[in-house]
Residue, then its C-alpha position, 0 to 999 in steps of 0.5 A: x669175708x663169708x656170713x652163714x645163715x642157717x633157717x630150720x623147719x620143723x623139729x627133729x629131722x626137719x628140713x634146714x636151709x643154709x645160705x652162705x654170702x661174701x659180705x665183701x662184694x655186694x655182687x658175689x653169687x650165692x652158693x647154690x646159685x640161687x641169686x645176688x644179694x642186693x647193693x648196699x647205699x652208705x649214706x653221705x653228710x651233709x656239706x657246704x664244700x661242693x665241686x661246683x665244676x662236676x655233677x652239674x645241675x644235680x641236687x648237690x650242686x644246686x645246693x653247693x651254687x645257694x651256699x655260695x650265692x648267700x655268703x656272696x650276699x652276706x659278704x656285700x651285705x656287711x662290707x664297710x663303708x668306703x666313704x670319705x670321711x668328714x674331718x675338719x683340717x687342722x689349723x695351719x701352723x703360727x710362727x711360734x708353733x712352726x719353731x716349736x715343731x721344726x726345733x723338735x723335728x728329726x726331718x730337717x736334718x736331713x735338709x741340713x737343718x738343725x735342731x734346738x731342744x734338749x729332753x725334759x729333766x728327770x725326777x732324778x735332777x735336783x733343782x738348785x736356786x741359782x745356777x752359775x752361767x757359763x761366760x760364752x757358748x760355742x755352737x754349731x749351727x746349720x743353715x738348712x734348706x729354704x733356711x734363712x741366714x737370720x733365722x739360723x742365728x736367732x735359732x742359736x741364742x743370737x736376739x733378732x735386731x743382732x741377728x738382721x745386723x749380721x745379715x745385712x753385713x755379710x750380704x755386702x760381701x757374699x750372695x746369701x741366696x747362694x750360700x749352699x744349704x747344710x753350710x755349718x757356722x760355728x757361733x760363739x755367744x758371750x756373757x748376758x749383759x742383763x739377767x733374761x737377756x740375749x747373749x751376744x754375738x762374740x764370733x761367727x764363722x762359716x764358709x760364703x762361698x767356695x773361695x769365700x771364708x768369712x769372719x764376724x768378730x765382736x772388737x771394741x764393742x763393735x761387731x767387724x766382719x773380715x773376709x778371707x779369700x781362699x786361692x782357687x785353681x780355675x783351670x778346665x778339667x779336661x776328660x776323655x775315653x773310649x765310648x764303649x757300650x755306652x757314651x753316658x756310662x762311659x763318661x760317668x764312669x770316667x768322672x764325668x758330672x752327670x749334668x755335663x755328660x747330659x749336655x755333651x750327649x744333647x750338643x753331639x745330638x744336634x750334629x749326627x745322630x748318636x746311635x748310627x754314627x757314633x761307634x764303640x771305639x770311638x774317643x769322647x772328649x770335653x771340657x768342663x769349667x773346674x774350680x779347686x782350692x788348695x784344702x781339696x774342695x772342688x765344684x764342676x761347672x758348666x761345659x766348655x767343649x764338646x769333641x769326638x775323635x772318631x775312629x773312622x771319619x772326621x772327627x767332631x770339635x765344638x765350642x760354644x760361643x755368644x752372639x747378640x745374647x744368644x750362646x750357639x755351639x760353633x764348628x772349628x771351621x766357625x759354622x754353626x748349624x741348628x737342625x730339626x723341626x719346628x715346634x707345635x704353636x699351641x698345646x693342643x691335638x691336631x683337629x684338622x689336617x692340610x688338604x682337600x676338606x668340606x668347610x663347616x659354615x660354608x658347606x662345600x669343599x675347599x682347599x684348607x692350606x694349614x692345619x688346625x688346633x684344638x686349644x681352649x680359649x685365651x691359650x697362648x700361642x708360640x712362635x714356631x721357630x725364630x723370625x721377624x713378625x712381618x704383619x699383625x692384624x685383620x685379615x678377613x675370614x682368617x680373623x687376627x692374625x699373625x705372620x712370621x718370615x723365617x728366612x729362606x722364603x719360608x712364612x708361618x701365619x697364626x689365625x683367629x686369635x682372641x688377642x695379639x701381642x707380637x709387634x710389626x717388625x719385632x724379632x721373636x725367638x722360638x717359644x716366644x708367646x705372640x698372642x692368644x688362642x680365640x675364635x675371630x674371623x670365619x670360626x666355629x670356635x676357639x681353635x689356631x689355624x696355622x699356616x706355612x708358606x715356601x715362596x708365597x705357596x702354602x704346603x703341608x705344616x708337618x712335612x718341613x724340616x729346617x736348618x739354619x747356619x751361623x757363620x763366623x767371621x773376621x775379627x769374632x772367627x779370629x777370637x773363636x779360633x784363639x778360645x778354641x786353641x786355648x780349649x785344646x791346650x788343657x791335658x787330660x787330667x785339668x793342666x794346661x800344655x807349657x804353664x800351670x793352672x790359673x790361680x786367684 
């Protein structure tokens, strides 16, 4: 885009000027070659919104850099206090109120629970004088968990004396701490013998136990209770698969409870190692202890037998089998074996460690021939595996002091206890508390210093591992073998090999 100006001197053949400019460059030469014309400035608004990140330290940036340092201080400036605020709790709950707050609850329905109160009438219900009143009342009660068997029926209408008396009559013929939680009652009341009375119990009836059915009847006046036992199947169930990927999928997905498979994987473990010895083409086999009743209800208990038929090398059968008290996972041949390390004595870090050390009250460098634990004061101390205590007592700079012998010549001693509670020629089991952490003897403070012997010479605490064997024999080795031929005689699928399953 061109500009024209024109300038004129004089009159009538005066001398006139004319300049031409491009308007759209600043930088265009005039026509005539006189010059540039100058740069034109456009001026810019003013902004909060600046790039912190270019033209640093100009005019603009300093004043983007205090726009943003006053929203940051208004921002902190008006932030809220996040101080806990002082409420008073709420008063706990009396027994009435815990009634009146479970019975209009939803939550206990979901334990198995259930709840007792209707909605408030409407402006549309019309009162009448009297009703007429029903001559009995069949309900559904729910025994919920942690509920009590009392308690369910005084829910449903039952008075409380009522209530105790049923209570105390099924306990003679059932565990009520056994009966499951979301069991279902079915309670009939009959007619009030008295206006504003309870109703009275006319019947009860509800499942005690899996071969367990019981009956509350009112006869004569008289409230009779009649159990009805359900004929049960206890023969094992038997199951086994291929491992596969993986031995606890493998075994759920064969139908396997997870607790069962929990415990096979953890008696397998004791014997080899799972991820080194145990391959995909492998077979696991066990039993479980099974209950069935002929109406379909079934429980799995506690396992029975733990095999692996292996692919390549021996195969594995294990049964478990109690001695003195003690139940142990045997070997067909009879031999038991128990593998690992032994456990820490005390819930602590490890201060300080087996050798060569400087002794902190007598200042020079000895041998320190244990380990030593950080525990607090009055801790209790453990039996690092089982043994026969075979001294308790004083024992000079090592304060009170415990020893163990664990057989094999292998010896544990515990020092500078506050108490001791082993006895001289006891037998501890692992775990077993045999006295408490204190600071007797040449201590600094509370702490267990923890010693292991191998034929009378001390060695290093962490660097033992240990195996013992139970062995069967005679007459017990007889009675194994005839359990485990039993064992082997349940077929996949809970029959046993030449006759049916046991029934009571």
């Amino acid at each position: 885009m061109y500009g024209r100006y024109e300038f004129g001197i004089g009159g009538s053949g005066g001398a006139a000027l004319r300049f031409d400019r491009m308007l759209a460059s600043p930088l265009t030469p005039m026509r005539g070659g006189i010059g540039r014309a100058p740069p034109r400035t456009v001026p810019q608004p003013f902004t909060l919104l600046t790039d912190l990140g270019a033209d640093i330290g100009s005019r603009r940036w300093w004043q983007g850099l205090g726009a943003c340092l006053a929203l940051c201080l208004v921002a902190a400036a008006t932030a809220p206090d996040m101080r806990a605020l002082n409420v008073p709790a709420a008063a706990p709950l009396g027994d009435a109120q815990w009634d009146e707050a479970r019975a209009l609850g939803f939550a206990p329905l979901g334990l198995g629970a259930d709840t007792g109160k209707r909605m408030a009438a409407s402006d549309a219900v019309e009162a009448i004088e009297r009703a007429p009143e029903r001559p009995t009342i069949d309900l559904l009660a729910t025994l919920g968990r942690g509920d009590g068997f009392a308690r369910v029926l005084e829910r449903s209408g039952v008075a409380g004396a009522e209530a105790a008396h049923v209570e105390v009559m099924v306990g003679r013929v059932a565990a009520l701490n056994r009966i499951r939680p979301g069991t279902p009652m079915e309670v009939r009341l009959g007619r009030r013998p008295a206006e504003r009375a309870a109703r009275p119990l006319e019947r009860l009836v509800f499942r005690a136990a899996l071969d367990l059915n019981v009956v509350v009847e009112r006869r004569d006046g008289r409230l009779v209770l009649q159990p009805l036992a359900i004929a049960v199947d206890n023969t094992p169930l038997r199951i086994s698969g291929r491992v596969g990927s993986s031995l606890y999928f493998s075994a759920r997905a064969a139908g396997v409870p997870g607790k069962a498979v929990e415990a096979y994987i953890r008696t397998l473990s004791a014997q080899m190692s799972l991820g080194r010895d145990i391959g995909p083409d492998d077979r696991f086999d066990l039993i479980v202890s099974h209950r069935r009743t002929a109406s379909g209800e079934a429980e799995s208990g506690q396992l029975l037998y733990a095999g692996l038929d292996r692919a390549s090398g021996r195969d594995v059968q294990l049964l478990p089998w109690t001695i003195d008290g003690q139940t142990r996972w045997f070997e067909a041949s009879g031999v038991g074996r128990t593998a690992g390390s032994m456990s820490q004595p005390v819930a602590g870090s490890i201060s300080s460690g087996f050798g060569m050390r400087r002794h902190p009250i007598l200042r020079f460098a000895r041998m320190h021939r244990g380990i030593d634990f950080r525990a607090q004061y009055g801790q209790p101390i453990y039996a690092a595996t089982a043994g026969q205590i075979v001294r308790t007592g004083w024992a000079g700079g090592y304060g009170k002091q415990v020893r163990i012998a664990h057989g094999g010549g292998l010896m544990t001693s515990y020092s500078h206890m506050s108490r001791i509670v082993a006895q001289p020629g006891a037998s501890v089991r692992q775990g077993q508390v045999i006295g408490y952490v204190g600071s007797s003897g040449l201590s600094t403070g509370p702490h267990l210093h923890y010693e292991l012997y191998r034929n009378g010479v001390a060695i290093n605490p962490m660097s033992v591992r240990f195996v013992t064997r139970s062995l069967l024999e005679g007459a017990e080795l007889q009675a194994f073998r005839a359990r485990l031929r039993e064992m082997l005689a349940v077929t996949a699928g809970g029959m046993v090999r030449g006759k049916p399953g046991s029934r009571t």
